[in-house]
C-alpha positions in Angstrom: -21.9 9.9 -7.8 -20.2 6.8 -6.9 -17.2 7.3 -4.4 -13.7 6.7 -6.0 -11.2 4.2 -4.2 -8.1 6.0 -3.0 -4.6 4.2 -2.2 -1.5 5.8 -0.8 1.8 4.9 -0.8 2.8 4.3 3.2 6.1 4.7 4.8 7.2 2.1 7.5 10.8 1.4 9.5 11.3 -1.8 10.1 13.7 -2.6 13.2 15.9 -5.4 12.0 18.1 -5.0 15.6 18.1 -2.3 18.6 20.8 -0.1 16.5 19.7 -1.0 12.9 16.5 -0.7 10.5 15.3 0.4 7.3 12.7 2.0 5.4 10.3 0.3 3.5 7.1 0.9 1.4 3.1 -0.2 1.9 0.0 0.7 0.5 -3.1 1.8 2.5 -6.5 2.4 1.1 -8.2 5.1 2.3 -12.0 5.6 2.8 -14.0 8.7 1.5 -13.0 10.5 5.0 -9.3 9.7 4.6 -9.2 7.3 7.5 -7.2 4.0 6.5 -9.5 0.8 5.9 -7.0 -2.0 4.7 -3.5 -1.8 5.2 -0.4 -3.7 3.0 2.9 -3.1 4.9 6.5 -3.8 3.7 5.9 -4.6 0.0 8.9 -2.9 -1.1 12.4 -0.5 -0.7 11.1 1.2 -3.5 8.7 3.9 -3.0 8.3 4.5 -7.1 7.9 1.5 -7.3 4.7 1.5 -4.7 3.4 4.8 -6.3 2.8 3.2 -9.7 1.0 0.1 -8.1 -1.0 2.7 -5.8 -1.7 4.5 -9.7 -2.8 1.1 -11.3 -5.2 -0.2 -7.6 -7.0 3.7 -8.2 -6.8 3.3 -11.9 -8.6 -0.4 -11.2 -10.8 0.3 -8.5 -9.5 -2.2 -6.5 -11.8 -3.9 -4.3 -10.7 -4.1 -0.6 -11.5 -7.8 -0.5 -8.4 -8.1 -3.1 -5.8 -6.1 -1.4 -4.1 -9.0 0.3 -4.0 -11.2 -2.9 -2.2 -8.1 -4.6 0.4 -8.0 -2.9 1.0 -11.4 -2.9 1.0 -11.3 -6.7 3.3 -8.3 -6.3 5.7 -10.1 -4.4 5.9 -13.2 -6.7 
């Protein structure tokens, strides 16, 4: 049986200054143990937002190799 890509949404703060930040959303993709093999960080405020591109990068079986041209596409 063929293993199954898995993507998570991922939780970052971003430090804008030594008394401010924010919260913002990436996606990881997990290997078969869980452990984080390609990372996407800040992609966006939204974590819903996130969730249903994590559901559609599972639903696609995205290849890791097209992770980073993703979220490029995502951001445009």
């Amino acid at each position: 049986m063929a293993y199954v890509q898995k993507f998570e949404p991922y939780r970052f703060y971003i430090i804008v200054t030594t008394m401010q930040g924010y919260p913002t959303f990436g996606l990881a993709m997990l290997d078969e143990a869980g452990r984080c093999v390609s990372l996407i960080e800040d992609l966006s405020l939204d974590r819903v937002y996130v969730s249903k591109l994590k559901s559609l990068c599972t639903l696609w079986q995205l290849d890791p190799l097209h992770l980073q041209d993703l979220a490029e596409d995502f951001l445009t």
